[in-house]
N, CA, C, O and CB atoms as a CASP TS submission, in Angstrom:
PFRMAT TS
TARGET T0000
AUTHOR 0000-0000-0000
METHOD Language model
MODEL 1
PARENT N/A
ATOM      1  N   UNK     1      15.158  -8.927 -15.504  1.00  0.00           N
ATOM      2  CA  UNK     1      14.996  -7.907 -14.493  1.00  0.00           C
ATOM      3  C   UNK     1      14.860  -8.589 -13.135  1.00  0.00           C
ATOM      4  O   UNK     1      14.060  -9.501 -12.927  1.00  0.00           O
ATOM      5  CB  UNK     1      13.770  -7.007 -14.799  1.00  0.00           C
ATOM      6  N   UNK     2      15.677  -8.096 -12.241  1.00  0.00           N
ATOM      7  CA  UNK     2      15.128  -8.359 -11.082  1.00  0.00           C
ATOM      8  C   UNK     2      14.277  -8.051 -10.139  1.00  0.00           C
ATOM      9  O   UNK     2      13.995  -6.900  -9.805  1.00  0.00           O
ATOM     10  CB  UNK     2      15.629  -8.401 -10.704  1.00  0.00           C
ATOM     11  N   UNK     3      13.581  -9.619  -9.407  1.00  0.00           N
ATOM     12  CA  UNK     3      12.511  -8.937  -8.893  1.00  0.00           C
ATOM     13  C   UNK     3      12.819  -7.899  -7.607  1.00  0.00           C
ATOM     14  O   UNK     3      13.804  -8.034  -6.881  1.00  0.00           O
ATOM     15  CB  UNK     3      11.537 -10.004  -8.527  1.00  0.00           C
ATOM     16  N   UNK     4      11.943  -6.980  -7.468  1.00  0.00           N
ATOM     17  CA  UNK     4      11.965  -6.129  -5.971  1.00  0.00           C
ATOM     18  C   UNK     4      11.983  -6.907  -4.608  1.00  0.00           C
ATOM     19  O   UNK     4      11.567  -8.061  -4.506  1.00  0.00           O
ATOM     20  CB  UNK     4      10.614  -5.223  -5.839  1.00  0.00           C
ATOM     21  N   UNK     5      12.376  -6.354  -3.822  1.00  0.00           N
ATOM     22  CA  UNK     5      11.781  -7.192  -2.457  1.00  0.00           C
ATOM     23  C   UNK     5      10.657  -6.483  -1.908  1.00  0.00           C
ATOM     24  O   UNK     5      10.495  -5.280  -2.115  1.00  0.00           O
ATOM     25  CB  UNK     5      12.883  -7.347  -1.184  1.00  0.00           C
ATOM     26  N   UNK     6       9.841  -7.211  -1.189  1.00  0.00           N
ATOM     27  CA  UNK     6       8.826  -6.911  -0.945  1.00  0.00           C
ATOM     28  C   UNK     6       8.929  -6.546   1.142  1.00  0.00           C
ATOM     29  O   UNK     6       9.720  -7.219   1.803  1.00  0.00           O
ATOM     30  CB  UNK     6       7.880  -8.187  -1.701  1.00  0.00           C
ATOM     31  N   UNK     7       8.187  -5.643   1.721  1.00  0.00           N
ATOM     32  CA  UNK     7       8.085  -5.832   3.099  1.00  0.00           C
ATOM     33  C   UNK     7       6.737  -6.374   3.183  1.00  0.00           C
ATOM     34  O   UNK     7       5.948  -6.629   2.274  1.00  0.00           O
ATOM     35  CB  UNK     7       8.329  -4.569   3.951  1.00  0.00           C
ATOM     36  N   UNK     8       6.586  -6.539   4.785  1.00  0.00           N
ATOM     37  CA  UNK     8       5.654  -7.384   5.339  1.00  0.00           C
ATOM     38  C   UNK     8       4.889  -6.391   6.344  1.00  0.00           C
ATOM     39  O   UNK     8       5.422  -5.820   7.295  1.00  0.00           O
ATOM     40  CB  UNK     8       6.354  -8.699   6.026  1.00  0.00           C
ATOM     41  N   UNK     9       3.569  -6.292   5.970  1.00  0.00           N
ATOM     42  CA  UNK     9       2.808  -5.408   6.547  1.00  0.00           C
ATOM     43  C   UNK     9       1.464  -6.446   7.822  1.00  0.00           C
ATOM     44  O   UNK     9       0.601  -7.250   7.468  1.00  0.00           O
ATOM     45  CB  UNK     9       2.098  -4.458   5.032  1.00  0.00           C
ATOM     46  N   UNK    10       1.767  -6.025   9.121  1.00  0.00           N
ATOM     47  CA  UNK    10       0.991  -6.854   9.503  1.00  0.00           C
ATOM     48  C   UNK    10      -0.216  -6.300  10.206  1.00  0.00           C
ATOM     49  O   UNK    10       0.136  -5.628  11.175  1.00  0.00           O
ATOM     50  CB  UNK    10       1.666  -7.674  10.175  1.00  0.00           C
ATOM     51  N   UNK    11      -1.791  -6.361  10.018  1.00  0.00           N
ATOM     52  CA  UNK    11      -2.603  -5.523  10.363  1.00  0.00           C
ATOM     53  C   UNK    11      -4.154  -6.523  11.194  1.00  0.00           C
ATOM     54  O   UNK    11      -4.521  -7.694  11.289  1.00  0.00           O
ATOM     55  CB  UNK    11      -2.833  -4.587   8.880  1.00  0.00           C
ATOM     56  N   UNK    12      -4.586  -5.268  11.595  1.00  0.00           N
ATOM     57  CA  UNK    12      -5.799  -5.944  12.408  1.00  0.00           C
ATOM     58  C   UNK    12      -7.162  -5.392  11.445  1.00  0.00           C
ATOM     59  O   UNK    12      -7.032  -4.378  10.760  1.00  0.00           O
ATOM     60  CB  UNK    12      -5.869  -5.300  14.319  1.00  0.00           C
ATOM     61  N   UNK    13      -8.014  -5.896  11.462  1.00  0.00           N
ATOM     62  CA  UNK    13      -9.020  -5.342  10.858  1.00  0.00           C
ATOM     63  C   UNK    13     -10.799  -6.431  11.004  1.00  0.00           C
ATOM     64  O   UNK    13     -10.908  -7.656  10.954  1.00  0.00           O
ATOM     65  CB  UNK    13      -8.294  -5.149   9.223  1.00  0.00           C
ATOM     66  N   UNK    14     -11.510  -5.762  11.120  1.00  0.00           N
ATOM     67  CA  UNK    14     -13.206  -6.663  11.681  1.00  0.00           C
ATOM     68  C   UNK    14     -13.289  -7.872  10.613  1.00  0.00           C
ATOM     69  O   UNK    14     -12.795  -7.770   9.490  1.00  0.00           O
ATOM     70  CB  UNK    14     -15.081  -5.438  11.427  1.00  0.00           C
ATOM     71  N   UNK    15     -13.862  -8.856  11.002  1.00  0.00           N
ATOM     72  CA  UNK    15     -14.250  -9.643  10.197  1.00  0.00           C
ATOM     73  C   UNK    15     -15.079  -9.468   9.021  1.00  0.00           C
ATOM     74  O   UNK    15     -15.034 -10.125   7.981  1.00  0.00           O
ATOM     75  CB  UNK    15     -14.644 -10.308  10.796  1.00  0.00           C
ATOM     76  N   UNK    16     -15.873  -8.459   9.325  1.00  0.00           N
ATOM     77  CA  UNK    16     -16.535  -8.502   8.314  1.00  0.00           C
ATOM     78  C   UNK    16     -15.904  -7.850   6.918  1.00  0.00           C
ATOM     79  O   UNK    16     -16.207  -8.190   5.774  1.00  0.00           O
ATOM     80  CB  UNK    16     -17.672  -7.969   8.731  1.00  0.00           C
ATOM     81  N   UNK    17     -15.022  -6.903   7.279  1.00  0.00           N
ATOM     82  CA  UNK    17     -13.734  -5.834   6.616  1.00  0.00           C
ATOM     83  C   UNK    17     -13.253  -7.249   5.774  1.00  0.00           C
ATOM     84  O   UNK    17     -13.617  -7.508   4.627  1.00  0.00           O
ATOM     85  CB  UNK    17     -12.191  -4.907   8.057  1.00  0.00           C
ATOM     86  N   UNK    18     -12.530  -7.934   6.445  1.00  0.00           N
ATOM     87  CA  UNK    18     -11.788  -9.410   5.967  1.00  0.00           C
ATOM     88  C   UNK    18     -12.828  -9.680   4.931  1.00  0.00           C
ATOM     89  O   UNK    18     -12.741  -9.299   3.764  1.00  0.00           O
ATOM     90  CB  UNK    18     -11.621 -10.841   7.267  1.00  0.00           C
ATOM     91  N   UNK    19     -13.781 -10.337   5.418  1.00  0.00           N
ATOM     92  CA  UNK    19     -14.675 -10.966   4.657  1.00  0.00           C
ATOM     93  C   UNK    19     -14.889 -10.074   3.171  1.00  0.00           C
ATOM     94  O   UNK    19     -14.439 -10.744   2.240  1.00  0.00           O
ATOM     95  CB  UNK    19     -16.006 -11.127   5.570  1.00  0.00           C
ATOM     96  N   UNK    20     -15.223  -9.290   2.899  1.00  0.00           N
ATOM     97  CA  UNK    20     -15.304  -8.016   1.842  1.00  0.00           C
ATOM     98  C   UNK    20     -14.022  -8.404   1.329  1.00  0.00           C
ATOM     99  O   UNK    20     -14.018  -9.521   0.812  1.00  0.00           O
ATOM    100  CB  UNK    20     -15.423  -6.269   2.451  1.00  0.00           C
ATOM    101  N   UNK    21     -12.894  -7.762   1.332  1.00  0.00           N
ATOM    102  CA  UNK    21     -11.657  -7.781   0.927  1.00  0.00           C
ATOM    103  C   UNK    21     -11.682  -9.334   0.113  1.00  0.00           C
ATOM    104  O   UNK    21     -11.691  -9.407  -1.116  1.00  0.00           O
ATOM    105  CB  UNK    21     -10.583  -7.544   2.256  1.00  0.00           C
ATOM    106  N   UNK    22     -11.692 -10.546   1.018  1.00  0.00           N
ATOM    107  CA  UNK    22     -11.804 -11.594  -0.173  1.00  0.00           C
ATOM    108  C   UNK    22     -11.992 -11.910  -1.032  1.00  0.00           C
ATOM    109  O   UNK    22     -11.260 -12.231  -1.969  1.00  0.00           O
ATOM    110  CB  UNK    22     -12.071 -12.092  -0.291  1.00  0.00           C
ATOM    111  N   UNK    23     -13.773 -11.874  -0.811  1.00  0.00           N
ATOM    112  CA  UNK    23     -14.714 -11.579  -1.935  1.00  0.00           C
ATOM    113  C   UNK    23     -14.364 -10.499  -2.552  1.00  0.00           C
ATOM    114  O   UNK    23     -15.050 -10.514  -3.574  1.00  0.00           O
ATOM    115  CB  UNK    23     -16.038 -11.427  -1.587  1.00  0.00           C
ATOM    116  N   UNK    24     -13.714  -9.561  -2.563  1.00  0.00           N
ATOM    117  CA  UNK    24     -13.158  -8.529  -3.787  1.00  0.00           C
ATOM    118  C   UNK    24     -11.982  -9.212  -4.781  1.00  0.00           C
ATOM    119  O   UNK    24     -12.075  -9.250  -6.008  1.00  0.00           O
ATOM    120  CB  UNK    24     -12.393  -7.058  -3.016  1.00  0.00           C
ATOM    121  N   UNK    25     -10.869  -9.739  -4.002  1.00  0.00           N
ATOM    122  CA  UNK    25     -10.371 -10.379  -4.760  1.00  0.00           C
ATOM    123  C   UNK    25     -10.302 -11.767  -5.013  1.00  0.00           C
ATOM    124  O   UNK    25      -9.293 -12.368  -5.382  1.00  0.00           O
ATOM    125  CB  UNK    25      -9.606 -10.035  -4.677  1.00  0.00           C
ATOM    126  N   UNK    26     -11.235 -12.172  -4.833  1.00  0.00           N
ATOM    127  CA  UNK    26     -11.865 -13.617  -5.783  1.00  0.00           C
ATOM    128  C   UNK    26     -12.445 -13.029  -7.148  1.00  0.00           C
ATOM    129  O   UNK    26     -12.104 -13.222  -8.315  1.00  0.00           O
ATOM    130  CB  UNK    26     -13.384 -14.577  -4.881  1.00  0.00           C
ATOM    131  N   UNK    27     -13.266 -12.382  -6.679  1.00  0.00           N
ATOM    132  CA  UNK    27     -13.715 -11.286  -8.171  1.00  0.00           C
ATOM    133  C   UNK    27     -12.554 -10.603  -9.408  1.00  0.00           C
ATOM    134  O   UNK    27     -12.708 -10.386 -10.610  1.00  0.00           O
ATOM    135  CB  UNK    27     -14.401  -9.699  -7.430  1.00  0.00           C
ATOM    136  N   UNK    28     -11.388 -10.402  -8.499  1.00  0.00           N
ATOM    137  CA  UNK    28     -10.625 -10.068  -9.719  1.00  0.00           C
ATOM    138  C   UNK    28      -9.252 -10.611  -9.714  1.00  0.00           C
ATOM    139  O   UNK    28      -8.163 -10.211 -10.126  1.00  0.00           O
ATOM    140  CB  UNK    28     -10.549  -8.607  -9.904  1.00  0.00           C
ATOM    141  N   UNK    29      -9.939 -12.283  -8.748  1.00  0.00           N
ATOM    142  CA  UNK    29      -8.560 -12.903  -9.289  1.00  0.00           C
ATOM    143  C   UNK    29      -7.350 -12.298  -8.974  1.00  0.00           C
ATOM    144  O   UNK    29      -6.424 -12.006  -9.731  1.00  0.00           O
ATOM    145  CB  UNK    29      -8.508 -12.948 -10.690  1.00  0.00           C
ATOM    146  N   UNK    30      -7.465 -12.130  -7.673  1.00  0.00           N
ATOM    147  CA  UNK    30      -6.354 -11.699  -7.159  1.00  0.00           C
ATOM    148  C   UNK    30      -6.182 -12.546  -5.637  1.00  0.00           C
ATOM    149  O   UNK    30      -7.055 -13.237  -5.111  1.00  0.00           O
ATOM    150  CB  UNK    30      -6.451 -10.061  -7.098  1.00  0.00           C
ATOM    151  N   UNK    31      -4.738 -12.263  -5.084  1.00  0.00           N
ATOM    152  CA  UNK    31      -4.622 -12.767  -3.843  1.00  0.00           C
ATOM    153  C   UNK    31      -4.405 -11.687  -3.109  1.00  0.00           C
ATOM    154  O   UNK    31      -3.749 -10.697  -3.432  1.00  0.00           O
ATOM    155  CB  UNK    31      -3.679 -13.744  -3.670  1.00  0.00           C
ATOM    156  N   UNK    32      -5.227 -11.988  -1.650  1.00  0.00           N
ATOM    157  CA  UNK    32      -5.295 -10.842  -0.712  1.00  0.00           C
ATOM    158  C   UNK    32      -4.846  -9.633  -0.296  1.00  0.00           C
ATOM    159  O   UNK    32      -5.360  -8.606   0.148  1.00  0.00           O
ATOM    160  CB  UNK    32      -5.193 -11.107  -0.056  1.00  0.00           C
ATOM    161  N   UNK    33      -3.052 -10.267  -0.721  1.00  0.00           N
ATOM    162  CA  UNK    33      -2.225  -9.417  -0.283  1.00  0.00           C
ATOM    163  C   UNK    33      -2.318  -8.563  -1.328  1.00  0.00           C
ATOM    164  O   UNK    33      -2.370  -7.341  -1.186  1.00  0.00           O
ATOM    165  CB  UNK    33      -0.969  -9.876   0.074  1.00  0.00           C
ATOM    166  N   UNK    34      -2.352  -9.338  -2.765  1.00  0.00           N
ATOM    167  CA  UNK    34      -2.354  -8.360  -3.900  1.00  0.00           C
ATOM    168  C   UNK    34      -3.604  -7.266  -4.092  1.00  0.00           C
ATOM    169  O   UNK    34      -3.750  -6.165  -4.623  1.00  0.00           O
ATOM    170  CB  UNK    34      -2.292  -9.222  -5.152  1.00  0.00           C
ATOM    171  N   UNK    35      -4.112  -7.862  -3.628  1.00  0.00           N
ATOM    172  CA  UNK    35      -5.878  -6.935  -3.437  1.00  0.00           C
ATOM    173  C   UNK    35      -5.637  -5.647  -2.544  1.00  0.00           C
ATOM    174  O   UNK    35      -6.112  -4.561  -2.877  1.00  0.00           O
ATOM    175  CB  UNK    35      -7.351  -8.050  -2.355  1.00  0.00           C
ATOM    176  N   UNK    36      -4.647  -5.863  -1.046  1.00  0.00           N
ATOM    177  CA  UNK    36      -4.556  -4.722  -0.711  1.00  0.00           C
ATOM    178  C   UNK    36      -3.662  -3.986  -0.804  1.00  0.00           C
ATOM    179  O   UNK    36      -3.644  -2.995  -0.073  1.00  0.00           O
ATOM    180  CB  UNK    36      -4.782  -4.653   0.086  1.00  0.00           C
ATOM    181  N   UNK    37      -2.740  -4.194  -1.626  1.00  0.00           N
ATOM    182  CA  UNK    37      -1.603  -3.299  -2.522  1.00  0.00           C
ATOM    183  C   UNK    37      -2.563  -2.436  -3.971  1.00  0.00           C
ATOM    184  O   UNK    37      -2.452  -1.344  -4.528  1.00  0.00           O
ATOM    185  CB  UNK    37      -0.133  -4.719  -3.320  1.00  0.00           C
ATOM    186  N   UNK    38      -3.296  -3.387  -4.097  1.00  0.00           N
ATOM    187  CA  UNK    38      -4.057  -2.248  -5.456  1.00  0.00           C
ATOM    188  C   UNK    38      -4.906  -0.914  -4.899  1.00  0.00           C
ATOM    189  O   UNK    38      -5.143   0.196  -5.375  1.00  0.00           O
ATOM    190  CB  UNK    38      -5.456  -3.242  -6.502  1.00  0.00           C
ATOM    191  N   UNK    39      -5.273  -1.658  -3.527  1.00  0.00           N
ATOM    192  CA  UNK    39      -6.392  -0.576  -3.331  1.00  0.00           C
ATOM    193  C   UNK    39      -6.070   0.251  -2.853  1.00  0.00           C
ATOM    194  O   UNK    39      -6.712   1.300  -2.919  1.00  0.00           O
ATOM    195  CB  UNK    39      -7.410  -0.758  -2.736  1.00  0.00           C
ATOM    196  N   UNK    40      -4.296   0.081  -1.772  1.00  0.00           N
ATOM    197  CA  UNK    40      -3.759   1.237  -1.396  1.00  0.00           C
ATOM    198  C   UNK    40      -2.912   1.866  -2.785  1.00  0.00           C
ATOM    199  O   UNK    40      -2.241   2.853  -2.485  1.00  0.00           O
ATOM    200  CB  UNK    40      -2.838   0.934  -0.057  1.00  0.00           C
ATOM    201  N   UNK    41      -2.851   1.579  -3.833  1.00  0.00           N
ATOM    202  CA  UNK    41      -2.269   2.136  -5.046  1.00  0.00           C
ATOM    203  C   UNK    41      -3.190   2.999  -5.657  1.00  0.00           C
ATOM    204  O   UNK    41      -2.702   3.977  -6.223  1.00  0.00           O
ATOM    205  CB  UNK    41      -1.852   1.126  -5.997  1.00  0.00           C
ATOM    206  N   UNK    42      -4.185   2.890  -5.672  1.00  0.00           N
ATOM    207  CA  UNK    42      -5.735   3.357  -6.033  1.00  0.00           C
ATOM    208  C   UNK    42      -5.686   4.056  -4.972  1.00  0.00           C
ATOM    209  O   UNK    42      -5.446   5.054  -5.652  1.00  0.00           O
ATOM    210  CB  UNK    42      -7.079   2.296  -6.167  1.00  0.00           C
ATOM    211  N   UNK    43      -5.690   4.454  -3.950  1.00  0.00           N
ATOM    212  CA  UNK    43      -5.963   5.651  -2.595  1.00  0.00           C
ATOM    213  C   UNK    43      -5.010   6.245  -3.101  1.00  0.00           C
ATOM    214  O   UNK    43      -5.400   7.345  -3.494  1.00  0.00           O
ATOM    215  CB  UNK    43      -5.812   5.337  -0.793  1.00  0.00           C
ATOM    216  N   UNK    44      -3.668   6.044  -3.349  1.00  0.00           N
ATOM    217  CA  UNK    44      -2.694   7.152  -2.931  1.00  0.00           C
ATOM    218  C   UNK    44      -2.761   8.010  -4.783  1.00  0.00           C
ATOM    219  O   UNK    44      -2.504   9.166  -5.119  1.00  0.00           O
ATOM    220  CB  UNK    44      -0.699   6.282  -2.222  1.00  0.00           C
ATOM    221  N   UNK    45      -3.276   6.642  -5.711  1.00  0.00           N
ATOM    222  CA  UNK    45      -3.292   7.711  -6.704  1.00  0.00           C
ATOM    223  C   UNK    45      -4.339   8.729  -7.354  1.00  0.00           C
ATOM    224  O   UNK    45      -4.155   9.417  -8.359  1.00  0.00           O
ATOM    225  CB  UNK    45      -2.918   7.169  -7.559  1.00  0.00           C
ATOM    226  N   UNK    46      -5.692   8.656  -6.400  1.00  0.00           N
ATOM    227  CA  UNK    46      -6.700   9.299  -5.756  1.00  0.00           C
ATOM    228  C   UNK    46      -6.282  10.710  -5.362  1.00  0.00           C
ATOM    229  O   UNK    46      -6.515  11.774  -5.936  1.00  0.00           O
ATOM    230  CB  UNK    46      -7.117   8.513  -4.617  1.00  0.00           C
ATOM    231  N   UNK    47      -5.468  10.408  -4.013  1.00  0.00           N
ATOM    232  CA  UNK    47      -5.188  11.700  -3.484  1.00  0.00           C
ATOM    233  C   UNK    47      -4.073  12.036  -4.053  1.00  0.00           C
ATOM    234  O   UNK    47      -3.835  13.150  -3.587  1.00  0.00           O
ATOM    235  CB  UNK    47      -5.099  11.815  -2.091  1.00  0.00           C
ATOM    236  N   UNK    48      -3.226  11.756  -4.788  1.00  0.00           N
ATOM    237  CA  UNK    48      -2.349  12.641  -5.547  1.00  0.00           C
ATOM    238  C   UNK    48      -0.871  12.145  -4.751  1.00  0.00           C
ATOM    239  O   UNK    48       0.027  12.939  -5.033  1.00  0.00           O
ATOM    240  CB  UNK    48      -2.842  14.473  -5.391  1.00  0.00           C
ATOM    241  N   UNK    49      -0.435  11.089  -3.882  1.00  0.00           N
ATOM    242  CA  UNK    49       0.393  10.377  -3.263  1.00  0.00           C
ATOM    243  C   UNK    49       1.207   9.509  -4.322  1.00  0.00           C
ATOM    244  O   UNK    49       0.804   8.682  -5.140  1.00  0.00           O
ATOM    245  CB  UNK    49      -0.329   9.637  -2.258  1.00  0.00           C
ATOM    246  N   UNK    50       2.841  10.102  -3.955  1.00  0.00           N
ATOM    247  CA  UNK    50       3.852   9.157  -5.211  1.00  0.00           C
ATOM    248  C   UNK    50       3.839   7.994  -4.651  1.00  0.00           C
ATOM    249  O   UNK    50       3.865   8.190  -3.436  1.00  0.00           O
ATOM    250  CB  UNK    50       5.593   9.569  -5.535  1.00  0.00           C
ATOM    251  N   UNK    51       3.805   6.582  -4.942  1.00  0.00           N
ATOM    252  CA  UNK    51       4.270   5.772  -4.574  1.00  0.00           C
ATOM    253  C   UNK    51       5.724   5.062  -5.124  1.00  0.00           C
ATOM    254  O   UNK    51       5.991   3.952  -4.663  1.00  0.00           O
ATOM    255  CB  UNK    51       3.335   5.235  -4.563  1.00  0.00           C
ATOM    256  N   UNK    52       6.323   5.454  -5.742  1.00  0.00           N
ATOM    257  CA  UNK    52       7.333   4.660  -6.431  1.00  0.00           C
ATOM    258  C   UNK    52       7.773   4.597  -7.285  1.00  0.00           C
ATOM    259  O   UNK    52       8.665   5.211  -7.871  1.00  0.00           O
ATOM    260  CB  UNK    52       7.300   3.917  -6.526  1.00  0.00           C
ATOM    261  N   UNK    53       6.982   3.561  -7.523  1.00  0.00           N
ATOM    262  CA  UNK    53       7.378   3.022  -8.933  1.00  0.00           C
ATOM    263  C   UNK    53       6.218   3.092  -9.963  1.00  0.00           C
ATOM    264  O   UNK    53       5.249   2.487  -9.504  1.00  0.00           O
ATOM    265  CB  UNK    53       7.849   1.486  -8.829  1.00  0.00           C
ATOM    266  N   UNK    54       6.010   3.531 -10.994  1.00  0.00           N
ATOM    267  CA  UNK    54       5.259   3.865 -11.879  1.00  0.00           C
ATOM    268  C   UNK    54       4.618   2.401 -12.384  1.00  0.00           C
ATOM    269  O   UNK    54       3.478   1.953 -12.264  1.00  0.00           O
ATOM    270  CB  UNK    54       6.033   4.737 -12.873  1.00  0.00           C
ATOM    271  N   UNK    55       6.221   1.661 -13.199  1.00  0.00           N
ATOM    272  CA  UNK    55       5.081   0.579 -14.310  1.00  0.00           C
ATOM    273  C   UNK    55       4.517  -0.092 -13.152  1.00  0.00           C
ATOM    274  O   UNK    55       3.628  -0.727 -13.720  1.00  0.00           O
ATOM    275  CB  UNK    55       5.904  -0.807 -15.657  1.00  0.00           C
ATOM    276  N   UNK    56       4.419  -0.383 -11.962  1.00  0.00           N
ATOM    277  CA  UNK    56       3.692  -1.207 -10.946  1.00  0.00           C
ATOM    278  C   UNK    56       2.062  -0.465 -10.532  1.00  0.00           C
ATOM    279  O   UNK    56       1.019  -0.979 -10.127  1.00  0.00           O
ATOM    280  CB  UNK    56       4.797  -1.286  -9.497  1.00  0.00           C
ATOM    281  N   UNK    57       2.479   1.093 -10.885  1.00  0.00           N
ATOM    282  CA  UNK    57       1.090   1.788 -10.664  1.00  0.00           C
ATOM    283  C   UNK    57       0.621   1.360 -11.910  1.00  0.00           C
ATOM    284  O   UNK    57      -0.261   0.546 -11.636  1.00  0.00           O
ATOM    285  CB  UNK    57       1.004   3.483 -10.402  1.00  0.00           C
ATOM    286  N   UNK    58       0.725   1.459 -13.242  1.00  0.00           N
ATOM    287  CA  UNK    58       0.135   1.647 -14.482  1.00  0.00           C
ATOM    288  C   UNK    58      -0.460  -0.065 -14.390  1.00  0.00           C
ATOM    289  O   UNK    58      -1.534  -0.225 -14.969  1.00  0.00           O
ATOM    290  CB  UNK    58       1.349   2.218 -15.890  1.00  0.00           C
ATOM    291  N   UNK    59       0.083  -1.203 -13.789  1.00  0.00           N
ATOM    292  CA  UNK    59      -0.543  -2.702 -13.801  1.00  0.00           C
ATOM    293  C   UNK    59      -1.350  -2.532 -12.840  1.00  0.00           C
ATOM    294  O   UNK    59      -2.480  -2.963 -13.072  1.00  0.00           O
ATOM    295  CB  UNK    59       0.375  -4.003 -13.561  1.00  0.00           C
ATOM    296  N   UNK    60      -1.209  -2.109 -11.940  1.00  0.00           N
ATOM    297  CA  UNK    60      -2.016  -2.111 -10.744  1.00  0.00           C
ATOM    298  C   UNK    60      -3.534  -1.634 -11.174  1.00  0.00           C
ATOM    299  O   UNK    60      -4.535  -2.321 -10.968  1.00  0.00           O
ATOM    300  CB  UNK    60      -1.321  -1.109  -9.606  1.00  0.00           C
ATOM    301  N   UNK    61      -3.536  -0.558 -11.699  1.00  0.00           N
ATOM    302  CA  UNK    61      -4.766   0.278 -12.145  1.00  0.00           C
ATOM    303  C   UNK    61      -5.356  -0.138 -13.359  1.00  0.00           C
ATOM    304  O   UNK    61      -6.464   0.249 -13.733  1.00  0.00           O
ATOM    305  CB  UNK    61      -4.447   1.694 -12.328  1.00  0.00           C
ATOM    306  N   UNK    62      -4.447  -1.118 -14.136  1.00  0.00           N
ATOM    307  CA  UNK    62      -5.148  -1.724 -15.699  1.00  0.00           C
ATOM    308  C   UNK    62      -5.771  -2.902 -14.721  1.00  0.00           C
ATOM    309  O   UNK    62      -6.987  -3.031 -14.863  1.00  0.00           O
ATOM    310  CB  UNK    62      -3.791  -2.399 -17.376  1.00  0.00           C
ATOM    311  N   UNK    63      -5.279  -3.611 -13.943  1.00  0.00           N
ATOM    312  CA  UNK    63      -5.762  -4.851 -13.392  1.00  0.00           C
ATOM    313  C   UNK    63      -7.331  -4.143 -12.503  1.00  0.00           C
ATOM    314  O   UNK    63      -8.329  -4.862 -12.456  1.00  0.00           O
ATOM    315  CB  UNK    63      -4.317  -5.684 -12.226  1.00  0.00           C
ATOM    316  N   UNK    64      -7.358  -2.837 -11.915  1.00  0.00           N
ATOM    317  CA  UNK    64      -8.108  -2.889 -11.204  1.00  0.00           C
ATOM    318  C   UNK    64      -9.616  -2.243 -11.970  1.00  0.00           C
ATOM    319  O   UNK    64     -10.640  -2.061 -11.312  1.00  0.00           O
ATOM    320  CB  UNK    64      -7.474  -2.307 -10.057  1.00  0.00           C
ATOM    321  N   UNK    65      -9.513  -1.961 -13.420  1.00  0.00           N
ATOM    322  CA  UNK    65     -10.348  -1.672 -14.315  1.00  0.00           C
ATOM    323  C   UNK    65     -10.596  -2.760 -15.142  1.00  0.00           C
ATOM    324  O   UNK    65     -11.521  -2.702 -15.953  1.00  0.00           O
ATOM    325  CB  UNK    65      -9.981  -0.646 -14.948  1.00  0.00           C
ATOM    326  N   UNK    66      -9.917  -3.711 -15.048  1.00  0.00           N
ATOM    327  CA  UNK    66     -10.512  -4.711 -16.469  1.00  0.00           C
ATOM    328  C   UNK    66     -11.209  -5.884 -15.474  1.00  0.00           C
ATOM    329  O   UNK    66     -11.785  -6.852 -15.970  1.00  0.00           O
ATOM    330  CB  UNK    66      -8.923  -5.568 -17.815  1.00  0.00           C
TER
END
């Protein structure tokens, strides 16, 4: 299968925001970027928002429970 391409999201946010986010994904073994793709996958599947692609929601949400 081939992989997707990915875009590039570039954002501002407080240090201390940063700081949190790390320490979240050091905890689950994740990398940053991947940390804030779960959590916006987790918001949008919260409020009831399609994102896409499914098997990427269904890993996203096993990774963000185990």
């Amino acid at each position: 299968m081939a992989a997707s391409k990915t875009a590039t999201l570039t954002l501002r946010i407080e240090p201390e925001i940063k700081e949190a986010l790390q320490r979240a994904a050091e905890l689950e073994h994740r990398s940053i970027a991947n940390m804030v793709e779960v959590l916006i996958r987790e918001h949008c599947r919260l409020k009831g928002i399609a994102t896409g692609n499914t098997s990427n929601n269904k890993r996203a949400a096993k990774g963000a429970t185990s």
